[in-house]
C-alpha positions in Angstrom: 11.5 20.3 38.8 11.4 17.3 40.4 7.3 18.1 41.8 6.5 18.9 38.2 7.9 15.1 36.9 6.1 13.7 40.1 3.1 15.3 38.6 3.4 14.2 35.4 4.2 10.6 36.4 0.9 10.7 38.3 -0.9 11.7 35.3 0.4 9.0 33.0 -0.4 6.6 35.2 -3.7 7.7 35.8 -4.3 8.1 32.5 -3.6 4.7 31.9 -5.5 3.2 34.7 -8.7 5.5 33.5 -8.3 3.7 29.7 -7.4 0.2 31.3 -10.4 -2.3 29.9 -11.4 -5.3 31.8 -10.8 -8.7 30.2 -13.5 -11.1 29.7 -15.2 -14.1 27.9 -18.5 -13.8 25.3 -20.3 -16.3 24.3 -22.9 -16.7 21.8 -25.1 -19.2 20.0 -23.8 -18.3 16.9 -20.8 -16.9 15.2 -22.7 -14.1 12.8 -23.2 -12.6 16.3 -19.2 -11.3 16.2 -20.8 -9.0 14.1 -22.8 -7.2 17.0 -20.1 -6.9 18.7 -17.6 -5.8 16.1 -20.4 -2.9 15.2 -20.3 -1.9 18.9 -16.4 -1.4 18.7 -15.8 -4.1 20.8 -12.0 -5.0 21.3 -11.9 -8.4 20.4 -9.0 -10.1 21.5 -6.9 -13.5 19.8 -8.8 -16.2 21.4 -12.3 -17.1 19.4 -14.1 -20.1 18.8 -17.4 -20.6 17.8 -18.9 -20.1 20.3 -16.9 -17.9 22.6 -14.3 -14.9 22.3 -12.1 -13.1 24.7 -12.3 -9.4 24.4 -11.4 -6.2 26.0 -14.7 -3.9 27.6 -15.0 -0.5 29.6 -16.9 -1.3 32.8 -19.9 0.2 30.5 -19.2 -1.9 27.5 -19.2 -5.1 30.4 -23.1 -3.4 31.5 -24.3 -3.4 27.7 -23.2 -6.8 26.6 -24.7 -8.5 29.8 -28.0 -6.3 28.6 -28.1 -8.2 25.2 -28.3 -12.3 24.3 -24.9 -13.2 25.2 -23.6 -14.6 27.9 -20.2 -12.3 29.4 -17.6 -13.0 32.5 -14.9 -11.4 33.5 -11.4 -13.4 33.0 -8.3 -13.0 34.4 -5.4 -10.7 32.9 -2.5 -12.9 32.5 -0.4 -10.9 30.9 -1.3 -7.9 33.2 -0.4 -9.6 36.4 2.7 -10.8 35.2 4.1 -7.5 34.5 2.6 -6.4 38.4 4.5 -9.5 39.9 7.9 -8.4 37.7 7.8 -5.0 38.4 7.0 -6.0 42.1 10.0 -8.6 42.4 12.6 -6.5 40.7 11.7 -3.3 42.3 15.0 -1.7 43.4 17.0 -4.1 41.6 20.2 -3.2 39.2 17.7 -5.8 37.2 14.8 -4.3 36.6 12.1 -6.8 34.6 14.7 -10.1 34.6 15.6 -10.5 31.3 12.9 -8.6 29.5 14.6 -4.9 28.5 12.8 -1.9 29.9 13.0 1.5 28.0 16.0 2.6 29.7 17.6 -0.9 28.9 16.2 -0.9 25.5 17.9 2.8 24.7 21.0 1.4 26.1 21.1 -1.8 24.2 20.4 0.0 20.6 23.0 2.6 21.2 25.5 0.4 22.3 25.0 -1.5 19.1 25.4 2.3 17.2 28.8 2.9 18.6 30.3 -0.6 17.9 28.8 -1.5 14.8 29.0 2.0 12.6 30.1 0.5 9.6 26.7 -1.6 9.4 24.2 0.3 11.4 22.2 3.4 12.0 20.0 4.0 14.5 17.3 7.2 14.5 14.2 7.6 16.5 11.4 8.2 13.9 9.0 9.7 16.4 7.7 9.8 20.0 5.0 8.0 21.7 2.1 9.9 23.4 4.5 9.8 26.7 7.6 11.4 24.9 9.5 7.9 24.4 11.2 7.6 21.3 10.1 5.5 18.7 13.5 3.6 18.3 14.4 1.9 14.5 17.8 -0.1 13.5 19.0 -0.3 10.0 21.4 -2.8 9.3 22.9 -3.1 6.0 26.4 -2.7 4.9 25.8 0.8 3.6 23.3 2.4 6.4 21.6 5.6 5.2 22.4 4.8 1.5 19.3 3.8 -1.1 20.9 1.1 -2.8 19.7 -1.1 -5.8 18.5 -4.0 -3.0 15.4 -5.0 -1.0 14.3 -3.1 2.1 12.6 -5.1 5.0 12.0 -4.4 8.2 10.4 -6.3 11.3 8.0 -4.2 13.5 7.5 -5.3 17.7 5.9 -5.2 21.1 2.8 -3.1 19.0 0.2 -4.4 21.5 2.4 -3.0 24.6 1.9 -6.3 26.6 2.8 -8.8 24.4 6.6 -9.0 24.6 8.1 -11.8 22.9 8.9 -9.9 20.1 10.2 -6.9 21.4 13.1 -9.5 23.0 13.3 -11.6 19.6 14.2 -8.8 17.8 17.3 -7.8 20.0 18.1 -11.5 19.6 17.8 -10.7 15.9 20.2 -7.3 15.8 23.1 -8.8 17.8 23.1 -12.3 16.2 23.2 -9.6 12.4 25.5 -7.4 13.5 27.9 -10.0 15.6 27.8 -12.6 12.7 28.9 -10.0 10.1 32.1 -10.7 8.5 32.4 -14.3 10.3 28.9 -15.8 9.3 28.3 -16.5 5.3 24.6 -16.3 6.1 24.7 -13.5 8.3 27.0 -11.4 6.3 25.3 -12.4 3.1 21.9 -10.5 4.7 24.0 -7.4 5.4 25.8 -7.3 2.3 22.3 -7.8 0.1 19.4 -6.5 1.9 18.7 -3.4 3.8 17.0 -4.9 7.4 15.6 -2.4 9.4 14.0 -3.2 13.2 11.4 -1.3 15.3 11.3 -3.6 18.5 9.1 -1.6 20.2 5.9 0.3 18.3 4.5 1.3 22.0 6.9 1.9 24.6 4.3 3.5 26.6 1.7 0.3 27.0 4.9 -1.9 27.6 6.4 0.4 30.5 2.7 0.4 32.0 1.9 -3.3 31.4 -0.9 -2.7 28.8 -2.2 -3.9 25.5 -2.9 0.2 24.6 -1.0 3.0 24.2 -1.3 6.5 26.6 -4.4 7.7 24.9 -6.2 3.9 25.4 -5.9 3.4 21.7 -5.0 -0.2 20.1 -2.6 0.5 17.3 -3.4 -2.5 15.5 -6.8 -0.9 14.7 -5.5 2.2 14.0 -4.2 2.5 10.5 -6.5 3.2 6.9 -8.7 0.1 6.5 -9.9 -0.7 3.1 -13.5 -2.3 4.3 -13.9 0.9 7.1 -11.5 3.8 7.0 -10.3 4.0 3.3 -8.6 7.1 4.0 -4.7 6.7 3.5 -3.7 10.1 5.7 -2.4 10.4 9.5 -5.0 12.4 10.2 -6.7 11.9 13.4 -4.1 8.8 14.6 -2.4 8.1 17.4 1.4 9.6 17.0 2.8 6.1 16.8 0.8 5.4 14.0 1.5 8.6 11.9 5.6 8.0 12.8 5.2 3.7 11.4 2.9 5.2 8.4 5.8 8.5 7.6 8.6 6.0 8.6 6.8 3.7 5.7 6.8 6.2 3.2 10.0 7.4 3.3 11.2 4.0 2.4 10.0 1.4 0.0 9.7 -2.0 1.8 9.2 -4.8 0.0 8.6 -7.3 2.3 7.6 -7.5 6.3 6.0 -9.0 9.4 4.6 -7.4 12.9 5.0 -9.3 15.9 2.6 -10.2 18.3 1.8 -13.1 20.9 -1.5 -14.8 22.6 -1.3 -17.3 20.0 1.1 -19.5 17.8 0.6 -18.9 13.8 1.4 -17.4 11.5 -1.4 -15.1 10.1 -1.7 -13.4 6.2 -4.2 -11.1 4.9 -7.2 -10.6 4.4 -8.1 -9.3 7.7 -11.7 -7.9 7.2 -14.3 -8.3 6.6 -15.9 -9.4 9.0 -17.7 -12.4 7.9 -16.4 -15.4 9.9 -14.9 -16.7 6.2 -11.8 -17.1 4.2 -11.0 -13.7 3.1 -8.3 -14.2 0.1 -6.3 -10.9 -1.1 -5.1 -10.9 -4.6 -1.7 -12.4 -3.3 -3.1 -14.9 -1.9 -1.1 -18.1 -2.8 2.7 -15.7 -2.4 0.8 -15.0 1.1 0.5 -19.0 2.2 3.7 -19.4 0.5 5.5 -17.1 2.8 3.4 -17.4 5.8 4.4 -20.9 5.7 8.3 -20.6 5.0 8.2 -19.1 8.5 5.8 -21.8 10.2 7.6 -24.7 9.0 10.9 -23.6 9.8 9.0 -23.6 13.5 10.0 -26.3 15.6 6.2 -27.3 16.3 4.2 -24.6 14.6 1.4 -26.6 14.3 1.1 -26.7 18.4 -0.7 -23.5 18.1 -4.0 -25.3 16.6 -4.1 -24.5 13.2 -3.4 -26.7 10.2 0.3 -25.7 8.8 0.8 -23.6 11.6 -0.6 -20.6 9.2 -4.0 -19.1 8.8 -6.0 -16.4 6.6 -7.3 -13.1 9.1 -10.9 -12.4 8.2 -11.1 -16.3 8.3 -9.5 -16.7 12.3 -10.6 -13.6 13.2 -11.4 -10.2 11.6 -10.0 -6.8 12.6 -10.3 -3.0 10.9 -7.3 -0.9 11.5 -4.8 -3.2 11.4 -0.9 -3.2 10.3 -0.7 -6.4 7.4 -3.7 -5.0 5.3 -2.3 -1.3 5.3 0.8 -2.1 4.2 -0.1 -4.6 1.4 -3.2 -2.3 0.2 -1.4 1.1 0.2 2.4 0.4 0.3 3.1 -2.4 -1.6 4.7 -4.1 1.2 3.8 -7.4 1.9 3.6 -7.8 5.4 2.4 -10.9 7.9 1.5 -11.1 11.7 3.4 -13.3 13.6 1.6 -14.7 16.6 4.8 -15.8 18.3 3.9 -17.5 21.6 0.5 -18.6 23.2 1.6 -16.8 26.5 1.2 -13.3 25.9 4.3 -11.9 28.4 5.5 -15.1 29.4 8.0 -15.9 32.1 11.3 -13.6 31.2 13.6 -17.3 31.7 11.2 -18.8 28.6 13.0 -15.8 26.1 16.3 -17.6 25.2 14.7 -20.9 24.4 11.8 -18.8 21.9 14.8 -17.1 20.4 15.7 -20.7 19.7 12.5 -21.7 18.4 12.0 -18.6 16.3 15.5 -18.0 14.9 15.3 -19.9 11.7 11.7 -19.5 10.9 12.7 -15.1 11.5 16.0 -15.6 9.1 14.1 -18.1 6.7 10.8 -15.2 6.4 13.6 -12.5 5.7 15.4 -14.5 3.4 12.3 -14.4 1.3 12.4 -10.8 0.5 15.1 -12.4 -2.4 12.3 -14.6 -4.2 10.4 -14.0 -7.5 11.1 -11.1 -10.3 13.3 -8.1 -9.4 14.7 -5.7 -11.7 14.9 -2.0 -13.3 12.6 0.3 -15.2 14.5 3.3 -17.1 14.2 5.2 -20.2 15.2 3.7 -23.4 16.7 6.9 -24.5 17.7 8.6 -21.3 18.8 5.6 -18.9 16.8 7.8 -15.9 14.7 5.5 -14.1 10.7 6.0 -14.3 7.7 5.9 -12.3 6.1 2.9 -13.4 3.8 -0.1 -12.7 4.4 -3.4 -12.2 1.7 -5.7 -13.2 1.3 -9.4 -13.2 -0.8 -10.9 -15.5 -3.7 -13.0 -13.3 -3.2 -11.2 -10.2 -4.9 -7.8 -9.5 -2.1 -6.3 -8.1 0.4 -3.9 -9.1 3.7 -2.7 -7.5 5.7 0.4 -8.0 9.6 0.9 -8.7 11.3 2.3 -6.2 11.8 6.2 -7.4 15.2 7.0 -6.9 16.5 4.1 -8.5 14.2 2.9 -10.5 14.3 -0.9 -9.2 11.4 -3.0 -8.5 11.6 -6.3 -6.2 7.7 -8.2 -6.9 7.5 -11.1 -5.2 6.0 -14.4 -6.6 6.0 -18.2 -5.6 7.3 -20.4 -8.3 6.0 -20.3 -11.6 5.9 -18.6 -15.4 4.5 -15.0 -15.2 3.5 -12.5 -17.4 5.6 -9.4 -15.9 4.2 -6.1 -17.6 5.8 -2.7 -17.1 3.3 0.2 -17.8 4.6 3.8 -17.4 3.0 7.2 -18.3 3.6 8.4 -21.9 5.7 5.2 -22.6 5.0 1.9 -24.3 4.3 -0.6 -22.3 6.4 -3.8 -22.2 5.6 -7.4 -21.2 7.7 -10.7 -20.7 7.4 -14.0 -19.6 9.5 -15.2 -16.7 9.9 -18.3 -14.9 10.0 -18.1 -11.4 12.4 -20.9 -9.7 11.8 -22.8 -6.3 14.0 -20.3 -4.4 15.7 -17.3 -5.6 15.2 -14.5 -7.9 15.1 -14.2 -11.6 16.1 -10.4 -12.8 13.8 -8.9 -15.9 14.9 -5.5 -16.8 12.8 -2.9 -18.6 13.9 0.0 -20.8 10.5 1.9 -22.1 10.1 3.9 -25.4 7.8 6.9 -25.4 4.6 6.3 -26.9 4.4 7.7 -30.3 0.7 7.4 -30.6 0.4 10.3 -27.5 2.2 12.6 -29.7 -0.5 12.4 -32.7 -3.3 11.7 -30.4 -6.3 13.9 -29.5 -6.1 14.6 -25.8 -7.9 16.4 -23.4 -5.4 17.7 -20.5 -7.8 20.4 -18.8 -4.4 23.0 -19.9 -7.0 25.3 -21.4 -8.3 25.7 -17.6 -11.7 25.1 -18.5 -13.7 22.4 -21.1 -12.9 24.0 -24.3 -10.9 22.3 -26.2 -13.8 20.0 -26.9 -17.6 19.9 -27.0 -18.2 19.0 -23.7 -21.8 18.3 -22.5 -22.6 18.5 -18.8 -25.5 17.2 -16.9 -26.7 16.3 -13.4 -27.2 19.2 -10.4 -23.0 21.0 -10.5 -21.6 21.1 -13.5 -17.8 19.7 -14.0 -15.0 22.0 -13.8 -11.1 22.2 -14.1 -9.1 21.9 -10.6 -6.0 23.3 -10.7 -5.4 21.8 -6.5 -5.5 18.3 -7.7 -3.8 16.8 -11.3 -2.1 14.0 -12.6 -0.1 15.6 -15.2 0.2 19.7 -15.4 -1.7 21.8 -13.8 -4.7 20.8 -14.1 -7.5 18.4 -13.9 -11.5 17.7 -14.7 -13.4 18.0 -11.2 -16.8 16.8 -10.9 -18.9 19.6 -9.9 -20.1 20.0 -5.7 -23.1 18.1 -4.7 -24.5 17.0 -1.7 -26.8 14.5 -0.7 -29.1 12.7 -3.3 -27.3 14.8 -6.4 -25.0 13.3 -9.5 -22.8 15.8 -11.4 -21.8 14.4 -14.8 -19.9 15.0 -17.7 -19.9 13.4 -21.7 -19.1 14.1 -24.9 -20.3 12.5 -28.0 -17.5 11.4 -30.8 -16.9 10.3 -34.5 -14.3 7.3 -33.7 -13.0 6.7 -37.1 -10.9 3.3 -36.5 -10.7 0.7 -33.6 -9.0 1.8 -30.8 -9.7 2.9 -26.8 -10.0 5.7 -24.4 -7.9 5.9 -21.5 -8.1 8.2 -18.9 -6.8 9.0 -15.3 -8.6 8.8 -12.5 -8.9 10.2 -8.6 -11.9 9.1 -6.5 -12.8 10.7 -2.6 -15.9 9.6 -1.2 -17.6 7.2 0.7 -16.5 3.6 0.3 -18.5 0.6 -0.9 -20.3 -1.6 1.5 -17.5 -3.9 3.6 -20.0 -6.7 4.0 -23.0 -6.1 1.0 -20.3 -4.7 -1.4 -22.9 -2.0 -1.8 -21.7 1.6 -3.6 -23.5 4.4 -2.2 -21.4 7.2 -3.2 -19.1 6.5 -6.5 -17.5 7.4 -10.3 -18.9 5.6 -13.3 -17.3 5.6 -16.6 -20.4 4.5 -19.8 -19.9 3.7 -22.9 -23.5 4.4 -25.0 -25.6 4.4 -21.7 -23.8 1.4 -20.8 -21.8 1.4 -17.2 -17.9 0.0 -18.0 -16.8 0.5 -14.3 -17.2 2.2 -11.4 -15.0 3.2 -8.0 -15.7 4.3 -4.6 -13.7 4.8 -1.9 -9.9 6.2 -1.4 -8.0 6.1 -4.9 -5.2 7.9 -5.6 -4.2 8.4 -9.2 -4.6 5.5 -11.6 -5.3 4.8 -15.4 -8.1 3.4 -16.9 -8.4 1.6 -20.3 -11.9 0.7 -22.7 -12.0 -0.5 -26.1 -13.9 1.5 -28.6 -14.8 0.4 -32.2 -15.5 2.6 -34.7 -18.6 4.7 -35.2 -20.3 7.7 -32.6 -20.0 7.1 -29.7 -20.9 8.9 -26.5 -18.9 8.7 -23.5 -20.0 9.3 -19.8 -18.2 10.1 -16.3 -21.0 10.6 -13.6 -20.3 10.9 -9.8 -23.1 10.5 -7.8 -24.0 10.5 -4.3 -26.8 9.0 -1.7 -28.6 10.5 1.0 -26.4 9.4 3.5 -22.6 9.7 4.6 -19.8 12.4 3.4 -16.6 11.3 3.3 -13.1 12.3 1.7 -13.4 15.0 -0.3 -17.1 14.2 -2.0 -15.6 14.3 -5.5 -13.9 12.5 -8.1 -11.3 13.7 -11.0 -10.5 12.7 -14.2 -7.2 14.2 -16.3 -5.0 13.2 -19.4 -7.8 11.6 -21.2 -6.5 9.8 -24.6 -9.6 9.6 -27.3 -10.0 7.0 -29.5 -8.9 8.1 -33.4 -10.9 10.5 -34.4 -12.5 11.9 -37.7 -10.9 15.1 -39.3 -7.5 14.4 -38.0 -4.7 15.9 -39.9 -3.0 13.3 -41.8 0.3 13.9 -42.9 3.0 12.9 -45.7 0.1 13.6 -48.3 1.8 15.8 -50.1 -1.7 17.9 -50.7 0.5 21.4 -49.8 -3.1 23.3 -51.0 -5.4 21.1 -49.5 -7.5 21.0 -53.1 -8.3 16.8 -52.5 -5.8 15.8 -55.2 -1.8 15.9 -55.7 -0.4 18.0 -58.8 2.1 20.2 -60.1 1.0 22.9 -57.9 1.5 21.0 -54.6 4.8 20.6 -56.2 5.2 24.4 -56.9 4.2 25.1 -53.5 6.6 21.6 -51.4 9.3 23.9 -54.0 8.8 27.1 -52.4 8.4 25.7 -48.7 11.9 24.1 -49.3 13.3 27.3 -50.3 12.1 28.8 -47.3 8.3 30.0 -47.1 7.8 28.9 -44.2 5.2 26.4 -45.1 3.4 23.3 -42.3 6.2 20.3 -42.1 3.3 18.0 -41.5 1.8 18.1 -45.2 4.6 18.3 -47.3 6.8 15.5 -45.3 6.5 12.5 -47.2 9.8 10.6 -46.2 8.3 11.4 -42.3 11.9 12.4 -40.7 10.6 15.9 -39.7 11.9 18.4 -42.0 11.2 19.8 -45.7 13.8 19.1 -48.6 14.5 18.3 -51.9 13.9 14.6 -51.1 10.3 15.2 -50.2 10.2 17.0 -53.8 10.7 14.0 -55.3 9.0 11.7 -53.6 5.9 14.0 -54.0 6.7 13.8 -58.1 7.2 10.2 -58.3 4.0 9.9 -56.6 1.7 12.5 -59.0 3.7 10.4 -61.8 2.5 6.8 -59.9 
């Protein structure tokens, strides 16, 4: 046994030292020459100016680079030979790394905060790295393991495996929680009202071997979905640390978060990508300044690290694909940040308890915001269940969702007065003003009726397992078809039909709208993604109105609804998916289902009292109302004319007074 963990130990570290990548120093002449690199896959690294960056190279990545108009040197690993010298200087000791927790020390320390904290903790491992070391979490919160009606946050650490600071901050962070409870207002206050959870170390593996990577050589902050370059929200071909944080994610419903890093001092919000040198501003950009700088100006001497306010926009300091922030405000709803926390990357372990004292407040002061801007619930008028819903904000092009089992909401906004709109399927949607203040919350509730309209309106659902229901036209080189795999609502949806390269597959219909109104429809769109720099589409759904092109997607999107206005008169409607000659991604297709039509001629009106349908109203409609009443089983609809649903002698008069005007 022991040979066989000899072996293994052997392995690992080979493994490692076979994936290690030198460290060196670019330069260039100019700065639209990142992109070279960046195209290359090129590990760029924190440190970039204009005319120089610090990166990460194989020893045939160093031969290439020297090969093209750049200038390249090899640079010392600081961080690297620090963790040589500690591991060298506390070999044998009952010490191991000074002050800095190895995993041993780091299992110990979390599980000795398990079994004297119970009331306010729970710990669980929510994966294992590519070495078999678990992937350690914290939840503190006064009821651990219950969903309550409060915000979730959570902090994430030591993802790059040799930048440490925040792997030690954060065990700051859980004993200062968990030790102030019940005797510190503020700490207890945080407990009592928000649901913290901690990951201080994301790669256990690159920490215990002194490197930026984990075992398989891969750097997890370019390893999740990336809007700009891998639009694909699955865990799919991603390092296991990665598919454990993105699982972990899902199962909760995290409103607010930050990753920890070091090699710089700032305080950094999305956009990350692309890469364009340039200010890359996300929908949520001003909440994003607003909280990046809560945390930077609680900072002692932010500002220290270089850049103005101690805060600074990704794409515009430097652009990475794959990274945590974007992910999680793209696809989860989570607003997360990157915390560069110290310009050393592993600095000396007797710097740690004077950082904790530098980045104490500004950690408390970022988590505190998880409290600011709108927060409520979304239920059922009738019902009081809570619903899937949006969130929308009127201005910014960003919704959130509820979470499901409760049906609360937490959106958070800087201070102002917003337009807050709750959409849900098959309800109506409901909007209100709310004013924002400087710091705390305001609460905005929604209860949502069911949409009348849906219950009178012509819809095509796909039920009918095929086009029928209306007269479909399809065009292109694969005709359309109904998917019973994929739907929004039932089971099933519109598909459009299989192409491949340099083919379009469309489907219309042509229709008599007979009033103002709109066509809505849900939507599902696989394939390639637009162009990250050119904003290009190559591969994409369009929705036309009359030849002319309303919209169009490309990309990764998961179900969402889409709205047009339509005046009255024919009309022909178009979805056409279309591809290029060049790259397959996702699935290659695009769905459409619940689609709402505009009004539409020949639709039954009822209340008319016309029980034979003859154009006019007479004694024989009132013969005929007579006889449904008594039981002929006659059509509601018609001979309803007080509307409540059911045939009786009050609809007989009614249906006299009005022959007798």
């Amino acid at each position: 046994m022991k040979i066989n963990i000899i072996i293994i130990l052997v392995l690992f570290t080979l493994g490692f030292s076979l994936s290690e990548k030198r460290m060196v120093e670019i330069t260039f002449n100019n700065i639209t020459k990142l992109q070279q690199l960046v195209d290359m896959g090129i590990d760029l690294d924190h440190h970039r100016t204009y005319s120089e960056v610090h990166a990460f190279v194989t020893d045939e990545e160093f031969q290439l680079i020297s090969q093209m108009n750049f200038g390249i040197r090899e640079i010392p690993n600081k961080a690297k030979l620090y963790f040589e010298e500690l591991k060298q200087s506390t070999m044998g000791s009952r010490n191991p790394m000074e002050d800095y927790h190895n995993y041993v020390e780091l299992t110990a320390f979390l599980q000795d905060i398990a079994d004297n904290y119970p009331d306010i903790t729970h710990l669980e491992s929510i994966g294992q790295s590519v070495q078999g070391r678990e992937l350690w979490v914290i939840e503190i919160s006064d009821n651990p393991g219950v969903n309550e009606i409060e915000p979730e946050f959570k902090y994430v650490a030591n993802m790059h495996g040799d930048e440490t600071v925040g792997r030690e901050l954060s065990l700051y962070l859980i004993e200062w929680l968990v030790e102030g409870y019940g005797s510190d207002p503020r700490a207890t206050d945080i407990v009592n009202n928000t649901d913290v959870f901690i990951m201080p170390t994301m790669n256990p593996d690159g920490f215990e071997n002194g490197s930026r990577y984990n075992a398989n050589g891969t750097d997890l902050n370019r390893d999740f979905p990336d809007q700009f370059s891998d639009p694909n929200n699955t865990t799919i071909g991603r390092e296991p640390e990665t598919r454990a944080v993105m699982e972990w994610t899902w199962d909760h419903h995290f409103v607010l978060s930050a990753n920890m890093h070091t090699g710089a001092l700032v305080a950094n919000y999305p956009y990350d990508g692309p890469n364009s040198g340039v200010y890359s501003a996300c929908p949520d950009d001003d909440l994003f300044i607003h909280i990046a700088r809560a945390y930077a100006d609680a900072h002692p001497n932010m500002e220290s690290g270089g850049f103005s306010n101690g805060i600074t926009n990704g794409s515009q300091w430097y652009a990475i694909s794959g990274g945590m922030q974007d992910w999680n405000y793209i696809w989860e709803d989570d607003f997360d940040i990157t915390l560069e926390q110290n310009e050393v990357k592993w600095p000396s372990s007797n710097q740690l308890a004077g950082l904790w004292e530098d980045h104490r407040e500004p950690m408390l002061v970022y988590l505190e915001q998880v409290h600011d801007g709108v927060r409520g619930i979304v239920i059922d008028a009738d019902s009081g269940e809570p619903l899937s819903a949006n969130i929308s904000v009127q201005g910014i092009d960003h919704d959130i969702l509820p979470d499901p089992e409760n049906g609360d909401y937490y959106r958070l906004l800087p201070a102002g007065t917003y337009t807050i709109t709750a959409h849900a399927f098959g309800y109506l949607a409901q909007s209100e003003t709310v004013t924002v203040p400087l710091s705390g919350f305001v609460e905005q509730n929604f209860e949502l009726s069911i949409d009348p309209w849906l219950a009178e309106a012509d819809i095509e659902d796909f039920e009918a397992g095929d086009f029928s229901d209306f007269e479909w036209t399809f065009g292109g080189n694969s005709n359309w078809q109904a998917d019973n795999s994929e739907s929004f609502e039932g089971d099933y949806s519109g598909r459009s039909g299989n192409i491949s390269d340099n083919q379009e597959s469309s489907v219309s219909i042509t229709l008599n709208v007979v009033e103002d109104g709109q066509i809505s429809f849900y939507k599902k769109v696989s394939c390639e993604s637009t162009g990250s720099v050119t904003g290009n589409y190559y591969d994409y759904l369009s929705f036309s109105i009359d030849g002319n092109e309303m919209e169009k997607w490309a990309g990764e999107i998961d179900w969402s609804l889409e709205e047009f206005p339509v005046s009255a008169g024919t009309h022909n409607f178009e979805w056409l998916f279309i591809k290029d000659g060049g790259v397959t991604s996702g699935s290659d297709a695009v769905w459409i289902d619940f689609v709402v039509l505009p009004p539409l001629e020949g639709g039954e009106e009822c209340g008319t009292g016309d029980i034979n349908d003859d154009g006019i109203n007479n004694v024989l409609d009132v013969v005929s109302l007579v006889n449904c009443v008594l039981g002929d089983g006659c059509d509601v609809c018609l001979g309803d004319m007080n509307q409540d649903g059911v045939l009786n002698v009050l609809d007989v008069v009614l249906l006299v007074n009005t022959i007798l005007g």
